[in-house]
N, C-alpha and C positions, 0 to 999 in steps of 0.2 A: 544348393548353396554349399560350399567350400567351409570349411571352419578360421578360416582368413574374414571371408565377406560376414559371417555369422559375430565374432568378435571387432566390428567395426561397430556392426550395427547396434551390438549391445553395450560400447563403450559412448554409443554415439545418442543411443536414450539414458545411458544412466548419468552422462556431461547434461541432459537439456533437465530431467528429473533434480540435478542436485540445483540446479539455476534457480528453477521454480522452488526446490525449498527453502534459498538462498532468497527469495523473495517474499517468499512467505513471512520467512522468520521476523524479517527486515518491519515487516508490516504489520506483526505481530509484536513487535519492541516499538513500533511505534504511535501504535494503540496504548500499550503501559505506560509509555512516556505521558500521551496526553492524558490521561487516564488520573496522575498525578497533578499536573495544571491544572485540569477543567473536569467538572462534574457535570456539563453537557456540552455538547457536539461547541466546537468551536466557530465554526461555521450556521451555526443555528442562530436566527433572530428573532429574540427574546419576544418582543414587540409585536413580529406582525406572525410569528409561527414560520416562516420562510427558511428557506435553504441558500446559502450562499453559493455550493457547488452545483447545484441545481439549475442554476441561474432564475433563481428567486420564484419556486415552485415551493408549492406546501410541503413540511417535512413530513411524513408519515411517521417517523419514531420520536416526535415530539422532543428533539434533541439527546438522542440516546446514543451513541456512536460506536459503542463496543461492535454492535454486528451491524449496521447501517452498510446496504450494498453500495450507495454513494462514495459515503467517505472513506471504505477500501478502494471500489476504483479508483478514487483521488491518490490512495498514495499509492495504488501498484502505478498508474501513474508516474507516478514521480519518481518512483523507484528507477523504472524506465527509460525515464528521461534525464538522473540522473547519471546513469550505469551507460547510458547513450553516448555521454559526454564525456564517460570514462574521468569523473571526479569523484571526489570521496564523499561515500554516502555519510549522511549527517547519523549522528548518535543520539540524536536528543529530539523531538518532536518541537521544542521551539528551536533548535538549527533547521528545520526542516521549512520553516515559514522566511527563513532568510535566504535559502538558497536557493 
């Protein structure tokens, strides 16, 4: 390899590297946000123990959401499919329920 083809490559993992910590972070601010709102999972039903993103499966962290694998996939998710649409990711975790 060339030192041309070697600095593609390594401009070309450390562009996919900042993305992912660009998503990260996102997910990470949007955990505080709700964090503030709610003292448990928003998506959790009080009632019957159920998961809303689950589509209505027991929740195993009894409404706990800081580290719940669920509720991050929901918002890498959305991160996703906002960033897809090339709109502006919301700042607040309830912008994030309206858009």
């Amino acid at each position: 390899m060339t030192d041309e083809e070697l600095t593609k490559e390594l401009s070309k993992t450390e562009k996919e590297a900042e993305k992912k910590d660009k998503k990260k972070q996102w997910v990470e601010k949007m955990i505080k946000s709700a964090k503030t709102y709610y003292k448990i999972c928003p998506y959790y039903d009080k009632k019957n123990g159920k998961c809303f993103l689950s589509l209505g499966d027991r929740c195993t962290r009894d409404g706990k959401f800081e580290t719940c694998p669920v509720f991050l996939n929901f918002l890498e998710n959305k991160y996703n499919e906002i960033s897809a649409r090339k709109k502006i990711l919301p700042m607040d975790f309830t912008d994030l329920t309206v858009a």
